[in-house]
Kinemage of the C-alpha trace (Angstrom):
@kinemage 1
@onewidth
@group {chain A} dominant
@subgroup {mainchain}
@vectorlist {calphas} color= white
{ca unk a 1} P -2.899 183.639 -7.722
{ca unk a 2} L -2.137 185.008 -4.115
{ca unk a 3} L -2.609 188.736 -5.220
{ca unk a 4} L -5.513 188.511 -2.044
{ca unk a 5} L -5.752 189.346 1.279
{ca unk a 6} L -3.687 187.498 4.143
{ca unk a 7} L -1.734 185.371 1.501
{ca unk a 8} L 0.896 183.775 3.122
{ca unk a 9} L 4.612 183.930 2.305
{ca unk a 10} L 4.435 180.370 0.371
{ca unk a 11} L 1.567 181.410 -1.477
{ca unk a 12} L 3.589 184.712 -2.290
{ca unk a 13} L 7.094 182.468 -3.405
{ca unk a 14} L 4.939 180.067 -5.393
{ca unk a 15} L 2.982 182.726 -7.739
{ca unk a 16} L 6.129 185.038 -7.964
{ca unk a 17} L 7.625 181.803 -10.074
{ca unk a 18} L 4.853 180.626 -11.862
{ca unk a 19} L 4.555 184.784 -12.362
{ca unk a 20} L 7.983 184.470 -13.729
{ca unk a 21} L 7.537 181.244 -15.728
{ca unk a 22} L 4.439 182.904 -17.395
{ca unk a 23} L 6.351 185.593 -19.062
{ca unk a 24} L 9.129 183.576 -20.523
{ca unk a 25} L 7.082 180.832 -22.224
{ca unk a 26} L 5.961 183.436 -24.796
{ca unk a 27} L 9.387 183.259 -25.859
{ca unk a 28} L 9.590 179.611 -26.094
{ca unk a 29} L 12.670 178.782 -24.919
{ca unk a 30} L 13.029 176.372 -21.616
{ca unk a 31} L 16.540 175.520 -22.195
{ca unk a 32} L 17.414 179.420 -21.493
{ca unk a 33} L 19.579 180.202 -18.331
{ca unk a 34} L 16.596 182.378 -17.196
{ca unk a 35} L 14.037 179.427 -17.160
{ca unk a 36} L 16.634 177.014 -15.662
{ca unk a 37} L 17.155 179.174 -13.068
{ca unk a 38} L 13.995 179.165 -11.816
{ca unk a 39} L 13.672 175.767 -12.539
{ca unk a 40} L 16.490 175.622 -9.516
{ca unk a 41} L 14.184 177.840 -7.538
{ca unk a 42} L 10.861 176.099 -8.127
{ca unk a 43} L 12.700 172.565 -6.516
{ca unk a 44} L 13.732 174.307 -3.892
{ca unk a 45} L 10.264 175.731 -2.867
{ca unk a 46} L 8.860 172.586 -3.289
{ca unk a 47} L 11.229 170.779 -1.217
{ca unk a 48} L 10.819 173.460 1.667
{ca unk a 49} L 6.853 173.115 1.334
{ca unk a 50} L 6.077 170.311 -0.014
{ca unk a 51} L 7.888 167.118 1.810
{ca unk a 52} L 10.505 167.589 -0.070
{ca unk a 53} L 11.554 167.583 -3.846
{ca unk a 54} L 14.700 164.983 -4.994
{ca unk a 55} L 14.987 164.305 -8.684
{ca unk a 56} L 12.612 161.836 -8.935
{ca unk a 57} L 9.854 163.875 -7.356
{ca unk a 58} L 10.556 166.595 -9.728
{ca unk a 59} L 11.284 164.594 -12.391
{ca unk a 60} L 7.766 163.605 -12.169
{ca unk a 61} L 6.251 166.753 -11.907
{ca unk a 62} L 8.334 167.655 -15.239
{ca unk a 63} L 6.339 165.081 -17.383
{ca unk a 64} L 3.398 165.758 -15.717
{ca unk a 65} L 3.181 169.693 -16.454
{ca unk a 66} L 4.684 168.727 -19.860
{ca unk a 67} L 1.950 166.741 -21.216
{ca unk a 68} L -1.203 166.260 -18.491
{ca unk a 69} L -3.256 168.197 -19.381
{ca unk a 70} L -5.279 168.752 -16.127
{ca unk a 71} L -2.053 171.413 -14.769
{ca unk a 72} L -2.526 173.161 -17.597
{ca unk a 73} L -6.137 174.647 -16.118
{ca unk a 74} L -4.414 175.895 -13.224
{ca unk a 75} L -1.032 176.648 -14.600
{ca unk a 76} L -2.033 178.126 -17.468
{ca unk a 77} L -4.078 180.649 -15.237
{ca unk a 78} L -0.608 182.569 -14.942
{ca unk a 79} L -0.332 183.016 -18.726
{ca unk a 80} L -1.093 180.618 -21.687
{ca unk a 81} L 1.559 177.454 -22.033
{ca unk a 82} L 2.567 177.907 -18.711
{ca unk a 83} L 2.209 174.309 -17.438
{ca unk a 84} L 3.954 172.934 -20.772
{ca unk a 85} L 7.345 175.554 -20.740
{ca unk a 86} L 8.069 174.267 -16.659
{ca unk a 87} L 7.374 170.859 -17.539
{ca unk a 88} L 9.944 171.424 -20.640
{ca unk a 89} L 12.133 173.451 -18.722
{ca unk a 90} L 12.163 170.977 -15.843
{ca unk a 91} L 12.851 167.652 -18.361
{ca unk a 92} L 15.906 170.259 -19.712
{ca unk a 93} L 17.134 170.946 -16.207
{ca unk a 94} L 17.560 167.069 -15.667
{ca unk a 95} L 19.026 166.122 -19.003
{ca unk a 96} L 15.758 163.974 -19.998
């Protein structure tokens, strides 16, 4: 998490929605307008910071967090099931 010193403002975007994405997974529900919201949000950071994000970049990404279970150590550092609800709520957000 960015809650340090001279964290820049990507830093600060990026854990403000995995922040976000933390507390809804408890409720379990990644089709919710809340979670695809930020699901919106998370695509666009990416695309700003990270070369870009199309569908098939964050379609990707989707499966990845949904069943890899090497983003779940860092995901999962925002709250438990983290890195499973985005890659659900991503895979929702696309219709897969």
């Amino acid at each position: 998490m960015s809650n340090y010193v001279l964290a820049n403002p990507e830093q600060e975007e990026e854990d403000r929605l995995l922040q976000a994405f933390a507390a809804l997974a408890a409720a379990d529900d990644p089709g919710c307008a809340e979670a695809q919201a930020l699901v919106e949000q998370w695509q666009a950071h990416m695309a700003r910071h990270h070369n870009g994000c199309d569908r098939e970049k964050l379609l990707r990404m989707g499966r990845l967090y949904a069943a890899d279970d090497r983003f779940a150590e860092s995901l999962d550092s925002y709250g438990d099931g983290t890195a499973h609800y985005m890659g659900e709520a991503i895979l929702i957000y696309l219709g897969e």
